[in-house]
C-alpha positions as CSV (number, residue, x, y, z in Angstrom):
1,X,5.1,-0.1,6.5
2,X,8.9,0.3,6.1
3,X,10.2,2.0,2.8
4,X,11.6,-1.8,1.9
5,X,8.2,-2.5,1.8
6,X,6.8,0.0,0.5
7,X,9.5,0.1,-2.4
8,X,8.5,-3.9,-3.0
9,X,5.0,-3.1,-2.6
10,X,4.9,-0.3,-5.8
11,X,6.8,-3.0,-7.5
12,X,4.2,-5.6,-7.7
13,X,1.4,-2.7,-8.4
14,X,3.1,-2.8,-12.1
15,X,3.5,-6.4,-11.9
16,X,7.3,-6.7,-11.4
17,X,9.4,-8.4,-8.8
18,X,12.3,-7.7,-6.9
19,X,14.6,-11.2,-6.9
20,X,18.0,-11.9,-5.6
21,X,20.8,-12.8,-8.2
22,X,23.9,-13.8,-7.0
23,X,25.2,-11.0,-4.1
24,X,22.9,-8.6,-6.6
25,X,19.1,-7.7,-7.1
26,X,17.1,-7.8,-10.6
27,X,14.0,-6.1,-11.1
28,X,11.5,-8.0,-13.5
29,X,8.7,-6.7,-14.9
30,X,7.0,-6.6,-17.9
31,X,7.9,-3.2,-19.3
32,X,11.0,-1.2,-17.9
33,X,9.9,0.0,-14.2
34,X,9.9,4.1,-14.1
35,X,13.0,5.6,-13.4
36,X,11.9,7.8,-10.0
37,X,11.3,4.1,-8.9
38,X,14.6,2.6,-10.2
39,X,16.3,5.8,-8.6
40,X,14.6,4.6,-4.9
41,X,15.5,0.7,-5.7
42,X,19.2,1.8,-6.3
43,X,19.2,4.5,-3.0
44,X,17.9,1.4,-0.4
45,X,19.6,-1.4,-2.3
46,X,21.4,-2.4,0.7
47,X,17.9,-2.8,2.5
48,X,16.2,-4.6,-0.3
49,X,19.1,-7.1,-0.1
50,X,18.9,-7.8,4.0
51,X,15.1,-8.2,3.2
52,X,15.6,-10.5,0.7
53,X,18.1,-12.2,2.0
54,X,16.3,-12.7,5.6
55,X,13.3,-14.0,3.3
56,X,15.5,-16.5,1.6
57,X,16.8,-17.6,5.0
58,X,13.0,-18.7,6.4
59,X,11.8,-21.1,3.2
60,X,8.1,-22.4,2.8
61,X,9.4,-25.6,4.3
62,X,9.7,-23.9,7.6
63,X,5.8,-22.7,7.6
64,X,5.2,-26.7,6.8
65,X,7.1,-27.6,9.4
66,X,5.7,-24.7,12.2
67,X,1.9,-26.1,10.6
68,X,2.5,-29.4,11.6
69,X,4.0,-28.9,15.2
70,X,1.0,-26.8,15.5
71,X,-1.8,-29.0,14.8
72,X,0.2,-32.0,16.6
73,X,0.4,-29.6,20.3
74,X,-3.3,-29.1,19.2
75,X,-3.9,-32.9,19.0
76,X,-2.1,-34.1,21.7
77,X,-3.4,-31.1,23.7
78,X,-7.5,-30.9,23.8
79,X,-7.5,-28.2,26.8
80,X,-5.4,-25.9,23.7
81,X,-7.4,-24.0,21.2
82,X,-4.3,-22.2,19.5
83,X,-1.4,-22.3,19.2
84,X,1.1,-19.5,17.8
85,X,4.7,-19.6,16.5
86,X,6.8,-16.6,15.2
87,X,8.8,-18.0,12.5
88,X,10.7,-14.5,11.5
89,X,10.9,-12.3,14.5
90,X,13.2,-10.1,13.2
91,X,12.0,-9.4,9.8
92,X,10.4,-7.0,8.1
93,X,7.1,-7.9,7.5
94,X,7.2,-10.3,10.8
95,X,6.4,-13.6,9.9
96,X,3.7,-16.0,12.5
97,X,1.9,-19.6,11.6
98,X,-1.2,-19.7,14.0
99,X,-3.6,-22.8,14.5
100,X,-6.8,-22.9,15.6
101,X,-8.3,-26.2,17.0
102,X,-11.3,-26.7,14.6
103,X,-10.2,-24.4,11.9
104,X,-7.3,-24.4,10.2
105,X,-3.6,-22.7,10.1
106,X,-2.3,-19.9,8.2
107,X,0.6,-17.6,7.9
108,X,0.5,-13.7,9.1
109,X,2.7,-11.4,7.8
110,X,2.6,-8.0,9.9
111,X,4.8,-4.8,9.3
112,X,7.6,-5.2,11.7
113,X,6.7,-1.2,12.9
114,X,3.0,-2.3,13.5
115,X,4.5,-5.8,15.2
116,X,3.3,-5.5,19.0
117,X,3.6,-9.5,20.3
118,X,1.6,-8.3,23.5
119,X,-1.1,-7.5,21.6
120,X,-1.3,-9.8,19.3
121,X,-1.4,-12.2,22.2
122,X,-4.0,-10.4,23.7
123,X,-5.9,-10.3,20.4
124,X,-5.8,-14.0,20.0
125,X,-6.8,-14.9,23.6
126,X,-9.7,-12.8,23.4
127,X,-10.9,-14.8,20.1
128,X,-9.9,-12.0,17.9
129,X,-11.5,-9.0,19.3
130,X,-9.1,-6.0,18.1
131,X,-7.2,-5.0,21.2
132,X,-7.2,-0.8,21.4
């Protein structure tokens, strides 16, 4: 896990957010966030605002959109079972919509240093067997 994510991640553990505010961050939470972790959000500012700017840039409407491509190549297509789309490549986590004929669609997230597409292929054409 990058330390953008690991930064947001201790964030939400005492319930607060990290938002974007103009060219500026805010940190929300319900009482003031302690100040080893305020010291960290100041030191990788600059990350937290690529992240959440490369966040803002990928809306929900663009999972809607990937979803419904999905399941229509699924429909038109009966020899297809799934069907993946990376919606984020370059982010951090990665962002992928995957359909499966059958059962449904949802949205991975995956820590862009974990993010291997090769295996992740290989994981979904082998039905979801971990790949080692």
């Amino acid at each position: 896990m990058s330390a953008v994510a690991k930064l947001i991640q201790r964030v939400k553990a005492v319930g607060g957010e990290i938002v974007l505010e103009g060219d500026g961050l805010k940190a929300r939470a319900p009482k003031p966030l302690p100040a080893d972790l305020m010291a960290e959000l100041r030191e990788h500012k600059p990350e937290l605002l690529h992240h959440l700017q490369r966040a803002r840039e990928v809306p929900d409407e663009a999972g809607s959109a990937v979803r419904a491509r999905l399941l229509w190549d699924l429909e038109a297509d009966p020899e297809l079972i799934r069907a993946v789309e990376v919606i984020d490549p370059d982010g951090d986590p990665v962002r992928l919509i995957v359909a499966i004929r059958g059962v449904g669609t949802c949205e991975l997230q995956i820590d862009a240093e974990r993010w291997d597409p090769i295996k992740f292929l290989e994981m979904v054409e082998s039905g979801g067997e971990a790949v080692t």
